[in-house]
C-alpha positions in Angstrom: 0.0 0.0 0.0 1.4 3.6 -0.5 1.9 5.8 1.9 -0.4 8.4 0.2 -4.0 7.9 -1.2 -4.8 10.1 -3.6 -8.7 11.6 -3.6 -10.3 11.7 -6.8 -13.0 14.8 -6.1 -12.8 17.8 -3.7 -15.3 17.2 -0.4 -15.7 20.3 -0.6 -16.6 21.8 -4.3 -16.7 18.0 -6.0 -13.7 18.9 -8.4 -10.7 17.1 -9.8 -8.5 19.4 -9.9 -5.7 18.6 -6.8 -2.4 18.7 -5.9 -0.4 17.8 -3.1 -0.2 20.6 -0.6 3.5 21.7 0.8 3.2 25.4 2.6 5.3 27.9 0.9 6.4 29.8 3.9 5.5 29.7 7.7 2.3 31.7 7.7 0.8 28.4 6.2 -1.1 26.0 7.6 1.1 22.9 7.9 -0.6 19.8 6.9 1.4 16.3 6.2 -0.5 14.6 3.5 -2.9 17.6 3.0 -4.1 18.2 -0.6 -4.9 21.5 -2.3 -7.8 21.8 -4.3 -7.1 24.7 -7.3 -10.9 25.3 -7.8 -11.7 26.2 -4.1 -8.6 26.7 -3.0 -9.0 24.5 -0.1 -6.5 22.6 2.0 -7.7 19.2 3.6 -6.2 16.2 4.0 -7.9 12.5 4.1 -7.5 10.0 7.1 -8.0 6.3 7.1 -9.7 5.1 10.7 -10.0 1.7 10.2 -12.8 -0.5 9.4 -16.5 -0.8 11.8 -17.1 -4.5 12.4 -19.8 -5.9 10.9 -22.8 -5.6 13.0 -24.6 -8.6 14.5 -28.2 -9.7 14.2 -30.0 -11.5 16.8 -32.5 -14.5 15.0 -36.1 -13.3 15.1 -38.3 -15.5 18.2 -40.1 -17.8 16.7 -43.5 -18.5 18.0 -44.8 -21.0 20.7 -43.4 -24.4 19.7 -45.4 -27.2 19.8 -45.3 -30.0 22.6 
């Protein structure tokens, strides 16, 4: 796996146009794996949590069973 997934659409404005972000002096935001979008000119950056485990179903009750 690479260190860096690359987003296909801004979350923001939905467009394609991004770029990996590096500040260009200090008064930046810093950001390590942030992405700039040129459309919006936002900065954001994706993070991976993990995955939710799969969530469990109890089987329906059944009626009164028969003696």
């Amino acid at each position: 796996m690479s260190a860096r997934v690359v987003p296909y659409h801004c979350p923001y404005c939905g467009e394609e146009d991004l770029r990996p972000y590096a500040p260009e002096n200090d008064n930046e935001v810093e950001i390590k794996g942030g992405w700039h979008c040129a459309d919006c000119t936002r900065v954001f950056a994706v993070k991976y949590h993990g995955m939710a485990a799969a969530p469990s179903y109890a089987a329906p009750e059944t009626g009164p069973q028969p003696e």
